[in-house]
KEKOLDREN-523443 format. One record per atom (N, C-alpha, C): residue in three letters; x, y, z. Coordinates in steps of 0.05 Angstrom, whole numbers, plus 5000, padded with zeros to 4 digits. Each point is the difference from the previous one (the first is absolute). Layout:
N
AlaXYZ...
***
This chain:
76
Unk501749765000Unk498350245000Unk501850255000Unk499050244978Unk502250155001Unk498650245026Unk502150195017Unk498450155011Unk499650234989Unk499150145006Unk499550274993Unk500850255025Unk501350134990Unk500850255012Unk497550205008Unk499050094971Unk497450214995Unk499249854985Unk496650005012Unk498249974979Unk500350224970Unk501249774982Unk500150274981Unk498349974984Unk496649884995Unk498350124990Unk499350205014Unk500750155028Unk498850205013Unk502450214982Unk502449955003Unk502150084990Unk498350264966Unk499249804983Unk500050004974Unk497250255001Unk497749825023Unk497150184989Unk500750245028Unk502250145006Unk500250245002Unk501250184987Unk501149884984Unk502650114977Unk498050084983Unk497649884982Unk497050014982Unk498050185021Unk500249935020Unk497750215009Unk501550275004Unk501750014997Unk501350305002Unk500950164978Unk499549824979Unk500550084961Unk502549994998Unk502149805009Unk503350045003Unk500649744977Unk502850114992Unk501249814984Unk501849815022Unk500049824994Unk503349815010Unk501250134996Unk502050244977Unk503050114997Unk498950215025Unk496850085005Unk500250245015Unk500949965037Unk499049685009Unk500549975021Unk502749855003Unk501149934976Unk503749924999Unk500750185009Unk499850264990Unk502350194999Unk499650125036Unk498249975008Unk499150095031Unk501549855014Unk499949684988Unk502449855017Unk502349975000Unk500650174975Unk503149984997Unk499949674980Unk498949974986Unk501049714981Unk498850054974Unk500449794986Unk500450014963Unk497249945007Unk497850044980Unk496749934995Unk500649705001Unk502049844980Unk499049715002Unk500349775032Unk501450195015Unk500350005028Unk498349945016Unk498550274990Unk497049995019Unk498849944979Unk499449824983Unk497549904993Unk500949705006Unk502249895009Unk500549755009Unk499550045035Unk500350155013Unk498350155023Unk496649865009Unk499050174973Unk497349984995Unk498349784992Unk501849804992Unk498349724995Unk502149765019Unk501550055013Unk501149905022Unk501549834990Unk501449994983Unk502649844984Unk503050085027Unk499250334999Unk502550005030Unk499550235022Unk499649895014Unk500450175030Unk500150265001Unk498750175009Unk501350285007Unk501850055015Unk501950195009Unk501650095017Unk498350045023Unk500849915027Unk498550115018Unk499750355002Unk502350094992Unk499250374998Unk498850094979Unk498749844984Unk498150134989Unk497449995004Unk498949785033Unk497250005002Unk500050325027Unk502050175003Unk498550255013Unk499750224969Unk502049974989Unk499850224982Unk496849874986Unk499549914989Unk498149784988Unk496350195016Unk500849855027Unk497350105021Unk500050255007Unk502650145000Unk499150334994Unk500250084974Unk500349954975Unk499150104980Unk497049984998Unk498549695010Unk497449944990Unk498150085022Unk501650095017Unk498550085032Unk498349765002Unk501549785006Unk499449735015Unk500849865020Unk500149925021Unk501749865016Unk502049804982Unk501949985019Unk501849724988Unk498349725003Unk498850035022Unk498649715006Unk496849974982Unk499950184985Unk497649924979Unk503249924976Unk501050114991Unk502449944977Unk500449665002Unk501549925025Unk500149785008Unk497149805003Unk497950074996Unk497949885005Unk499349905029Unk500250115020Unk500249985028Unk497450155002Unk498450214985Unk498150175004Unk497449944980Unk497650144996Unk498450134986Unk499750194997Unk500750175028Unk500450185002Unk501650244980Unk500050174991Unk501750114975Unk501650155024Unk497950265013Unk501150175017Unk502749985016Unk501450145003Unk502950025012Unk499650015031Unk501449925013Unk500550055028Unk500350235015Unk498550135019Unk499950375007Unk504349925010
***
């Protein structure tokens, strides 16, 4: 069983609900587009420093990113 880091269908339908390209949220992370679109269908892992930049770009908690939540909202 492989694990999963981030749910990255949550990953993918915030990147679409927000009208963003893959090259647009690469370059936020500092990596090449085909990077993060292997990111996005979970071929490889994210960096752990990219699930805060990630939850404050999308104003989400980390623990909805990780699938730990339903919650979207961030922590006060």
């Amino acid at each position: 069983m492989k694990y999963e880091i981030l749910k990255y269908e949550r990953i993918r339908n915030l990147r679409i609900d927000n009208n963003l390209t893959q090259r647009e949220i690469a370059d936020i992370l500092g990596v090449k587009q085909n990077t993060y679109s292997q990111y996005e269908i979970g071929k490889i892992s994210y960096p752990i420093d990219a699930l805060p930049i990630l939850a404050k770009f999308y104003k989400v908690s980390v623990d909805y990113l990780l699938g730990l939540t339903d919650k979207t909202k961030p922590y006060n």
